[in-house]
C-alpha positions as CSV (number, residue, x, y, z in Angstrom):
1,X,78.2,186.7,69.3
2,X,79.5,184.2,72.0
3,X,78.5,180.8,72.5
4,X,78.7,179.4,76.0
5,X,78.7,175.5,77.2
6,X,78.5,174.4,73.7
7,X,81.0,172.0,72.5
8,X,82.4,168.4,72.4
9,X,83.6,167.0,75.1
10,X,80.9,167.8,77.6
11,X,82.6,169.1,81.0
12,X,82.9,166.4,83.8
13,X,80.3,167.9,85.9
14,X,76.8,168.3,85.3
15,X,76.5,170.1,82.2
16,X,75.6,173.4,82.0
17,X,72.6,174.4,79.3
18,X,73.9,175.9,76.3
19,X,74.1,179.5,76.0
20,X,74.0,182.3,73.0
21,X,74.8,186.2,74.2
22,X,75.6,188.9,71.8
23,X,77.0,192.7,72.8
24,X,77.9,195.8,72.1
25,X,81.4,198.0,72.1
26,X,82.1,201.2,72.0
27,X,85.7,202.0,70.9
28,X,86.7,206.6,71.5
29,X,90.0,208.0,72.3
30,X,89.7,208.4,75.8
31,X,86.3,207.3,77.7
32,X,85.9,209.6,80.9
33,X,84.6,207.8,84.4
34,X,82.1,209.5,85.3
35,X,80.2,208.6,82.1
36,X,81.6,204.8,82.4
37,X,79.8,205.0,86.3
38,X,76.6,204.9,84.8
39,X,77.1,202.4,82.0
40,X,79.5,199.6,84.5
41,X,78.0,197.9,87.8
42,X,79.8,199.5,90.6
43,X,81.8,197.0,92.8
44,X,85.3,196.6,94.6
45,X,86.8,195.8,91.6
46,X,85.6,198.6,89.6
47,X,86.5,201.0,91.9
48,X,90.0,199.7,92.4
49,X,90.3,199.4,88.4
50,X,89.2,203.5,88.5
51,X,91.1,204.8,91.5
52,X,94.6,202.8,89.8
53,X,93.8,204.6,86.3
54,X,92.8,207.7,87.5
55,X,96.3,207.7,89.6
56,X,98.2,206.9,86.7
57,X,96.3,209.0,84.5
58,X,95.3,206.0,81.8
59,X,91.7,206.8,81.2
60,X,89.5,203.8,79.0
61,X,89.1,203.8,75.7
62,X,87.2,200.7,75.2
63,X,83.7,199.4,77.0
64,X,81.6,196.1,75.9
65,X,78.6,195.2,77.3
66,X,76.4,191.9,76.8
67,X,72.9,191.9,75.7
68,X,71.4,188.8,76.4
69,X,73.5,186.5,79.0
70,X,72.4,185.0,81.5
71,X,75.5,186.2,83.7
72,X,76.5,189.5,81.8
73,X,79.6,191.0,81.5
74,X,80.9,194.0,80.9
75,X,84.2,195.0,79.0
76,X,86.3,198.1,79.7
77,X,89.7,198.1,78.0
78,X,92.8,200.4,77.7
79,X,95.0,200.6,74.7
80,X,98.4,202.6,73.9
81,X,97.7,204.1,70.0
82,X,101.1,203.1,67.9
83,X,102.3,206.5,67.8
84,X,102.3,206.7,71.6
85,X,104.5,203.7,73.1
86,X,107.2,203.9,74.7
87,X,109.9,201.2,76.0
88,X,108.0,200.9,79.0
89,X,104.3,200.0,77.6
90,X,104.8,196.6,78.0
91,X,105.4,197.4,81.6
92,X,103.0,199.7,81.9
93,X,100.3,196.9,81.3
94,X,101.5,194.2,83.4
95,X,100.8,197.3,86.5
96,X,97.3,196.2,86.0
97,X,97.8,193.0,86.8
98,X,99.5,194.2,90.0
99,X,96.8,196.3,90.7
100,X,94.3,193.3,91.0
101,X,97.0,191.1,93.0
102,X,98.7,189.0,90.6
103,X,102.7,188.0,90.6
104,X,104.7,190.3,88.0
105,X,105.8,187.7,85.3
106,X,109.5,186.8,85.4
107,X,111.9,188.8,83.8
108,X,112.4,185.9,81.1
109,X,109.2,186.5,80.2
110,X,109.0,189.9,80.0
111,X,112.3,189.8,78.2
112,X,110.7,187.3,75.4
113,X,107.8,189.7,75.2
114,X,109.8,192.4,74.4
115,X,111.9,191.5,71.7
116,X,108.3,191.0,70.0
117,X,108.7,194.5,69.1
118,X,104.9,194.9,69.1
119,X,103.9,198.7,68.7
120,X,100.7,198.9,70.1
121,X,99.1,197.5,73.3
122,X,95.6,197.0,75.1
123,X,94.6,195.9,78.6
124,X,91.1,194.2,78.8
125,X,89.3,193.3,82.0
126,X,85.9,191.4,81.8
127,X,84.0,192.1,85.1
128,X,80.5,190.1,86.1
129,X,78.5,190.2,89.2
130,X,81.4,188.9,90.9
131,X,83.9,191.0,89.8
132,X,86.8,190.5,87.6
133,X,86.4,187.9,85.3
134,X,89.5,188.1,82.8
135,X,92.4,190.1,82.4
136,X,94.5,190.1,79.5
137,X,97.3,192.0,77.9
138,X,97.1,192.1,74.0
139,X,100.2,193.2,71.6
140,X,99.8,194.6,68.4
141,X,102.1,194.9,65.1
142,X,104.7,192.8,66.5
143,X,107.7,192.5,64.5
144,X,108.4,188.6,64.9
């Protein structure tokens, strides 16, 4: 369940009415594309997010949907099981964000984000009507 535009302090524009959506995800080893074509709204950003993973050979392995929002989104995620990441994971993820544009963080960062010794990792992109929403890197398990 996710509540939208409810909260203290109101936003300094005209408030937006308040908001209640609730979805659904479904979590497998490895969802194929052409069954995720029928379930995601095509667009330039899903297509770009499907040609990248097919080069790279990263296939889904999570997709959300909303049920009752007013602008619905849609949730397709990638994740790296604990008994399958290598030094380079972290790396690996941060090529999404390349993929859509984005700066490569700096190597302090990526250096700080290391040493978190996490051993598992997901990519998540929320995509609307517009396209991508949110992208986000989660780490899992880290050791500090």
């Amino acid at each position: 369940v996710r509540f939208k535009n409810i909260g203290w302090p109101p936003p300094p524009r005209e408030p937006l009415p308040p908001e209640i959506d609730a979805g659904y995800t479904m979590h497998g080893s490895a969802l194929p594309w052409h069954i995720l074509s029928v379930l995601v709204p095509q667009g330039e950003d899903v297509e770009q997010l499907r040609e990248y993973s097919t080069q790279a050979r990263i296939l889904p392995t999570m997709w959300g949907t909303s049920l009752f929002g007013t602008a619905p989104e849609t949730r397709i995620g990638f994740a790296t099981p604990r008994h399958r990441t290598t030094p380079n994971s972290l790396l690996n993820c941060f090529f999404f964000f390349r993929q859509f544009g984005f700066a490569k963080p700096s190597h302090e960062i990526l250096s700080c984000l290391s040493k978190s010794g996490a051993e598992a990792f997901e990519v998540n992109l929320r995509l609307g009507r517009e396209g991508l929403l949110r992208l986000e890197v989660a780490m899992h398990h880290t050791k500090h």
